[in-house]
KEBA-470321 format. One record per residue (C-alpha): residue in one letter; x, y, z. Coordinates in pm, whole numbers, padded with zeros to 5 digits, always signed. Layout:
<recs>
AXYZ ...
</recs>
This chain:
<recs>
X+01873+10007+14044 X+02243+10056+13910 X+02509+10026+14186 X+02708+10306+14079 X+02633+10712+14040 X+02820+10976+13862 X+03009+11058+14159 X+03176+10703+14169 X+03340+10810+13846 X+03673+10961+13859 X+03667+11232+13648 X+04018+11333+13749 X+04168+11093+13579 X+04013+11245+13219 X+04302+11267+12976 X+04204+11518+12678 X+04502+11379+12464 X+04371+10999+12461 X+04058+11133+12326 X+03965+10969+12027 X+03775+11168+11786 X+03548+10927+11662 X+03444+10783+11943 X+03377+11138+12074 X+03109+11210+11836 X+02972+10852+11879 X+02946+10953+12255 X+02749+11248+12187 X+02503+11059+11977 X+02461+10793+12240 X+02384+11043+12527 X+02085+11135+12347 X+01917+10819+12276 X+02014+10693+12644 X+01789+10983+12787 X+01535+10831+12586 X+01518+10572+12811 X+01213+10800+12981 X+00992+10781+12732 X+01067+10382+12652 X+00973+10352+13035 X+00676+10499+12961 X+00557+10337+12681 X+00659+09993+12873 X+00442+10140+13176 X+00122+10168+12908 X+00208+09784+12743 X+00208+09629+13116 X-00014+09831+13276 X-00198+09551+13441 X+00162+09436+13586 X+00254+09696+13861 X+00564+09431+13950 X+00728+09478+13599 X+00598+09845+13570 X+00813+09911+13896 X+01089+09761+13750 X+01089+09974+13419 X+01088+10268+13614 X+01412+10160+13758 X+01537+10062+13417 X+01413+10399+13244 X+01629+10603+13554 X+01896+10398+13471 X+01896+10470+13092 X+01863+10870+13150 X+02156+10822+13404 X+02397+10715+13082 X+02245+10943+12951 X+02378+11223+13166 X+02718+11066+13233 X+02811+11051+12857 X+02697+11385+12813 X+02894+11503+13069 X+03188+11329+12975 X+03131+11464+12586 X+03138+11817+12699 X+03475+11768+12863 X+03601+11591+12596 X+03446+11910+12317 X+03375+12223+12562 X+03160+12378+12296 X+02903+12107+12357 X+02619+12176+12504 X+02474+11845+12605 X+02135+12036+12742 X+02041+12167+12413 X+02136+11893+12167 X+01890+11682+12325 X+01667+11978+12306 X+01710+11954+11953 X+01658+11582+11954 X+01388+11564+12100 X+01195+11830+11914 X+01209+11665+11601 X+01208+11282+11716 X+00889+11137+11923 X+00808+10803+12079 X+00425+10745+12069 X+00375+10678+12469 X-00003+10644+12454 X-00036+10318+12310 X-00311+10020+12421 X-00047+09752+12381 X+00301+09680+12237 X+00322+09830+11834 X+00509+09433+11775 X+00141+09297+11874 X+00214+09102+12176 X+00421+09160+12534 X+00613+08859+12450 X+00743+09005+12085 X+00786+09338+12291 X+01021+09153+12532 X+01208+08979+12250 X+01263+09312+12084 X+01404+09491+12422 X+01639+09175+12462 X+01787+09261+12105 X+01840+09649+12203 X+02000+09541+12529 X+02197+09275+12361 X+02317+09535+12115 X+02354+09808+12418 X+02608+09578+12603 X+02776+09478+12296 X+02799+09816+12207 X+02948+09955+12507 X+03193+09685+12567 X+03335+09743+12204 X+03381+10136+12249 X+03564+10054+12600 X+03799+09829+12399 X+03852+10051+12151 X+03906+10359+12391 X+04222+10487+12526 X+04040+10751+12770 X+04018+10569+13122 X+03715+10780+13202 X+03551+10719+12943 X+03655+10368+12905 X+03533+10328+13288 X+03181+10481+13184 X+03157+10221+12909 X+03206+09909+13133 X+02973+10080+13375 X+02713+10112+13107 X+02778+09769+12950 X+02734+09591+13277 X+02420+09761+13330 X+02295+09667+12965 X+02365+09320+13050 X+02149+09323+13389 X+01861+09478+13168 X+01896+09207+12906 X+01895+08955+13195 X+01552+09140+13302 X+01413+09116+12968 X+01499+08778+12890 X+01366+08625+13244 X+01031+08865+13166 X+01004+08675+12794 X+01027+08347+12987 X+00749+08419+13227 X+00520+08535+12914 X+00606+08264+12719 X+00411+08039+12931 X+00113+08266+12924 X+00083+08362+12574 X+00339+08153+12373 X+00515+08248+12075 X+00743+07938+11864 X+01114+08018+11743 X+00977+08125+11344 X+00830+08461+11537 X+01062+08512+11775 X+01348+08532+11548 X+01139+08717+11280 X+01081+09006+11558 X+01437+08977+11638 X+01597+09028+11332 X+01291+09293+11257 X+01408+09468+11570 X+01794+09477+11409 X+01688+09607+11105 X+01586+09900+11322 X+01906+10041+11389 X+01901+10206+11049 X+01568+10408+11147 X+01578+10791+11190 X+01666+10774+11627 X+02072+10695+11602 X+02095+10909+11258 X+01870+11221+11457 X+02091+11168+11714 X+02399+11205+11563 X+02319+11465+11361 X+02215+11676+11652 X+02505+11622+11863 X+02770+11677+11585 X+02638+11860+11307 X+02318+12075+11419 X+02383+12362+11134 X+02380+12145+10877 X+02092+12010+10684 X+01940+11682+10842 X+02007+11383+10571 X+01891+11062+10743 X+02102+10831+10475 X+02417+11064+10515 X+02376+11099+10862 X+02351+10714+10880 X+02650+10610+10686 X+02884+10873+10893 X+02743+10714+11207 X+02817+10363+11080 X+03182+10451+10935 X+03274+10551+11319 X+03093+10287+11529 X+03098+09976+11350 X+03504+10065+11317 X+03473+10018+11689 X+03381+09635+11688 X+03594+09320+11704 X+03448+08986+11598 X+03449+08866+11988 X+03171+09160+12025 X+02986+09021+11718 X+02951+08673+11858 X+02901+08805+12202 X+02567+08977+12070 X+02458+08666+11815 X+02503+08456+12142 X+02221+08723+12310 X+02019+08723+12018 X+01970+08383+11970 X+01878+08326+12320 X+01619+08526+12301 X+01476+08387+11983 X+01446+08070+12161 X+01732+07911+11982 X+02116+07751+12122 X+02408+08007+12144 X+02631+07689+12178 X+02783+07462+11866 X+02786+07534+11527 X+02492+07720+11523 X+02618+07974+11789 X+02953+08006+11588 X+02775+08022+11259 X+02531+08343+11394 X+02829+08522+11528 X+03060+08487+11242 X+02756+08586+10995 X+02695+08902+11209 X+03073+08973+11179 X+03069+08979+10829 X+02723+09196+10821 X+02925+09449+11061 X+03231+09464+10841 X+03035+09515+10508 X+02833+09781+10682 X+03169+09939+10758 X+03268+09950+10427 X+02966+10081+10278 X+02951+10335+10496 X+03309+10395+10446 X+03328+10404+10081 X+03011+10669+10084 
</recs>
């Protein structure tokens, strides 16, 4: 379980006038996909059901998730009083669903469904580390590292899960990295654009490609290269492949590049 709780944060120290607005409504998007963290759990509970160890363990991980959840909500409504962090994720979750009653994992295998939760946590901590480095609000910049450190521990989970059913089932480097890069392809699916559009623009039409591309303008603006090739390092790993050398260098500069064009696309829109 995390080491920290809401009350370890000092929201004192919130300073309304370092509040960046983009980050802000980046924030409110991420609140809502964090508290779906309880429904991931319980999908994860259904794919290892005959594992009550690593079923106990997603429970923890799924409390975890809900608890960003609540923190950056709370910190987005007193950044933007008028937000109502309650009923956006009303809204969210009334018109986005995660099938929980499933016979196995939807990749076909528990070791593809571990290789695609170590891309979403390698993407997570990535994530979070780039918005604290591109914050000047200590609070919130303190509820980023938080959350990135605890991304990191759930990628460590993940990755030490994938090694323990690789030896049982087996899966070579061709799949893993075709489920990984299948798994980053995902970002552009309807959960971050639903998400953003409810917790920013709720009265307004819901446009999954515009939604997307206003999403994208804010938070890949938000990443420097050293957070690309942090995540390519994570990636890789987990598709069974060296984060060190050329190759290591090579993924993170080629994600750098696919962050910056996706910038400008969305940016030019």
């Amino acid at each position: 379980m995390s080491n920290w709780t809401p009350d370890d944060i000092d929201w004192s120290a919130f300073a309304a006038d370092r509040v960046d607005s983009d980050l802000l409504k980046i924030a409110k998007a991420a609140a809502l996909t964090e508290s779906n963290g309880a429904l991931y759990g319980l999908y994860l509970s259904r794919v290892f059901h005959d594992e009550p160890a690593f079923q106990e363990k997603t429970t923890l991980w799924a409390a975890e998730e809900v608890q960003h959840g609540e923190v950056l909500g709370r910190w987005a409504s007193l950044a933007d009083p008028t937000f109502d962090y309650a009923d956006a994720l009303r809204r969210f979750r009334a018109g986005y669903t995660i099938e929980t009653e499933v016979e196995g994992s939807v990749r076909g295998s528990k070791t593809s469904e571990m290789v695609a939760r170590c891309i979403v946590e390698a993407g997570t901590s990535s994530f979070y580390t780039a918005l604290k480095d591109a914050s000047r609000e200590p609070v919130f910049s303190d509820i980023c590292r938080r959350i990135a450190a605890d991304e990191f521990r759930h990628y460590k989970l993940f990755l030490d899960t994938l090694d323990i059913l690789l030896a049982r089932e087996g899966a070579g480097v061709v799949r893993r990295l075709m489920v990984a890069l299948g798994r980053i392809r995902e970002t552009e699916d309807d959960e971050l654009s639903f998400a953003y559009h409810c917790a920013n623009y709720p009265d307004r039409p819901y446009v999954r490609e515009t939604a997307y591309k206003d999403y994208a303008a804010r938070a890949f603006g938000a990443y420097q290269k050293v957070h690309a090739q942090r995540a390519a390092a994570m990636v890789l790993k987990a598709a069974g492949l060296s984060s060190q050398g050329r190759l290591g260098q090579l993924a993170g500069s080629l994600l750098w590049v696919y962050m910056r064009g996706k910038l400008r696309t969305a940016r030019a829109a």
